[in-house]
Every structure is written in structure tokens, then in C-alpha cells.
C-alpha positions in Angstrom: 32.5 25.7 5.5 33.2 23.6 8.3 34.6 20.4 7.6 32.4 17.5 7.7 33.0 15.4 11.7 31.9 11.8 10.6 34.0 11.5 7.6 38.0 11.0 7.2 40.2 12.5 5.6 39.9 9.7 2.8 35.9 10.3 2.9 35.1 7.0 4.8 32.7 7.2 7.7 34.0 7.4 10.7 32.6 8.1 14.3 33.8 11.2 16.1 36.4 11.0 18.9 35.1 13.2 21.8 37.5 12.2 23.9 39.1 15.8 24.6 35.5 16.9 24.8 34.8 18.4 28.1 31.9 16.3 30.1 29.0 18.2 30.7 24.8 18.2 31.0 23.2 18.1 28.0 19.7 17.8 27.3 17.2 17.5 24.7 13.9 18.0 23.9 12.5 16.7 20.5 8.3 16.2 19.2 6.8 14.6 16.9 2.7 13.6 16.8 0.6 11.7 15.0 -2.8 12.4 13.2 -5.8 10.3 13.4 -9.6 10.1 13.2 -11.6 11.4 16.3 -12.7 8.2 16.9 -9.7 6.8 17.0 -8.1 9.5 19.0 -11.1 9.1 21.7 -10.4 5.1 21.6 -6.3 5.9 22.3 -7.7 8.7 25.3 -10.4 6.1 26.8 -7.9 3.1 27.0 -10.6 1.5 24.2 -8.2 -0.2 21.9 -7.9 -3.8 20.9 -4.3 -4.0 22.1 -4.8 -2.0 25.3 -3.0 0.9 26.6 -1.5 2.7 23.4 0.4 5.4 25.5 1.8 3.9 28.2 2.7 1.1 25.5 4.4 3.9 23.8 5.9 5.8 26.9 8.1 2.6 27.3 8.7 2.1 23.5 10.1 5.4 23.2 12.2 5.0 26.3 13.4 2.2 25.4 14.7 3.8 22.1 16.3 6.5 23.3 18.5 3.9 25.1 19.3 1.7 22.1 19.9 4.4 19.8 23.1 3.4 18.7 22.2 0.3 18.2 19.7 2.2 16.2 21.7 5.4 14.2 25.1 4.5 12.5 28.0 6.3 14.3 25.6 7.2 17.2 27.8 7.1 20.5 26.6 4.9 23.7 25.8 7.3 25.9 24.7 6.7 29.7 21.4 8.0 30.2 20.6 9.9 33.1 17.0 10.8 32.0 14.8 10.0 29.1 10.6 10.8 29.6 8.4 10.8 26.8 5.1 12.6 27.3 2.1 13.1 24.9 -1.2 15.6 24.6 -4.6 14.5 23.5 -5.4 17.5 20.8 -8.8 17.1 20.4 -9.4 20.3 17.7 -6.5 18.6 15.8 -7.7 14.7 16.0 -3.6 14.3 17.1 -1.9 13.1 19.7 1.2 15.1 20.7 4.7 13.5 22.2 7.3 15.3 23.4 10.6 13.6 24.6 13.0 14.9 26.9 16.7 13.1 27.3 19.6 14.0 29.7 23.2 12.7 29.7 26.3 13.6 31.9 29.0 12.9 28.6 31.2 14.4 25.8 28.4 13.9 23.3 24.5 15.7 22.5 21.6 13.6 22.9 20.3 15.2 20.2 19.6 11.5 18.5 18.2 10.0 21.7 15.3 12.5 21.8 14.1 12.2 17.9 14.4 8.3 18.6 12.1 8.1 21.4 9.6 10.5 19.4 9.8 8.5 16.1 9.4 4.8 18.3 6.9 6.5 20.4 5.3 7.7 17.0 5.4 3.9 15.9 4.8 2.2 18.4 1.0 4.3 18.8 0.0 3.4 15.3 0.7 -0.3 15.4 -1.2 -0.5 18.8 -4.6 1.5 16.8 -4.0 0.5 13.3 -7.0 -1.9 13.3 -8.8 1.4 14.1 -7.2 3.7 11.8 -4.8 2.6 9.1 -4.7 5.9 7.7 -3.1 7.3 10.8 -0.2 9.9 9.6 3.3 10.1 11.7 5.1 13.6 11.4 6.9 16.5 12.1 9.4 14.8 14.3 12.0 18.0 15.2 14.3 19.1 17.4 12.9 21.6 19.7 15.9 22.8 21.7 19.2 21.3 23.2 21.3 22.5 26.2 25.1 21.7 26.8 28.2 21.1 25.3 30.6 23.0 23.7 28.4 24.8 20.9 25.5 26.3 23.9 22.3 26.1 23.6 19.9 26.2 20.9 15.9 26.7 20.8 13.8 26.3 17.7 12.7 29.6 16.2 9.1 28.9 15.7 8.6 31.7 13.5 11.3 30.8 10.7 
């Protein structure tokens, strides 16, 4: 078993030294989505809500988040940011609307945390602008889709596991 990164050799939390880590792209894609009613999914899709906007609201929320992540995730390192979009798909079968996050870094460290931030704010940030449509809205399966870079390759989800 490999030993555990963030903890010392006294068991204390620690943050991981990636200074001999070589610098290199790395990228990551998480999702996430968030299930409402169809009217309220049609509301979010016509720009009909009370608070305006709800997805360009939450493009910029989950931006934002994937930049302040360590401010965010204990141990998290600050990482310089050479990309972060968020994007989202109106499902209409599933009364959801999709987001998918994509985060890029020239460093020593994944972006791995970036990524699932900006889906989780994004996530947020759309119930809160159409709660006084739909407090019953449900946030979830926020994952990790693939990530590219860094000494350990790539990695894709297996969608079939």
C-alpha cells in the first residue's frame, strides 16, 4: 500500500512538497448536474427567473472557484490557472441541467480539485439563483471524468465500471 502524501511521519497533516516535481500541462475535466422540475428547467433555459441569468451567474461562480480552491480545500496548492471554463446542457428528457468543467495549469500539481470545485459552486450557485422556483432541486454526481499530465499519465473514467 502506498504510503499516505498529506500526512507525516508523525500522522499530522501536512501539504505535499512538489518541488522536485517536474512542471508540466495538466488538465481536468470534472461534471456534476442538477435535477429540477420542467418548469423550472424551462425558466433557467428562457432566462425566466426571479434573479436573472442562472447560467451565466453560474459560469462565473464556478470560475471563480476553481481559482480560490485553496482557499477552499485544506492542503490544496495555489496553482496559476491558465484555463478554467465551465459549460452546461439543458436535458430536457431528464428535467437536468448538465455542467461540465474544464481546468488547465502549467505546474508540479493536478488540477484535479479545481475542476470538482467549479462543478460543485456552479452546482450551487444554480439552485440559489431558482430556489424560489424549485426548492426541491437535487445537486449530484459531481465526478472526475478524466485528467491529463503529471507524473502518474492520464486517466479517463470507465463509464462501464
Amino acid at each position: 500500500m502506498n504510503s499516505l502524501t498529506h500526512l507525516d511521519k508523525y500522522g499530522n497533516a501536512t501539504m505535499v512538497d512538489v518541488a522536485e516535481k517536474a512542471v508540466t500541462t495538466r488538465t481536468a475535466v470534472a461534471a456534476g448536474e442538477v435535477r429540477m422540475t420542467p418548469t423550472t428547467l424551462a425558466a433557467i433555459r428562457d432566462g425566466a427567473t426571479p434573479k436573472g441569468d442562472v447560467l451565466a451567474a453560474a459560469r462565473i461562480a464556478g470560475i471563480m472557484a476553481a481559482k480560490r480552491t485553496p482557499e477552499l480545500i485544506p492542503l490544496c496548492h495555489t496553482l496559476l490557472l491558465t484555463k478554467a471554463a465551465v459549460e452546461f446542457e439543458i436535458d430536457e428528457v431528464e428535467s437536468r441541467v448538465l455542467i461540465t468543467a474544464t481546468v488547465r495549469c502549467n505546474g508540479q500539481t493536478g488540477v484535479e480539485m479545481e475542476a470538482l470545485t467549479a462543478v460543485s459552486v456552479a452546482a450551487l450557485t444554480i439552485y440559489d439563483m431558482a430556489k424560489a422556483l424549485d426548492k426541491a432541486m437535487v445537486i449530484g454526481a459531481i465526478r472526475l471524468l478524466e485528467k491529463r499530465g503529471g507524473k502518474s499519465g492520464d486517466w479517463k473514467v470507465d463509464d462501464n465500471r
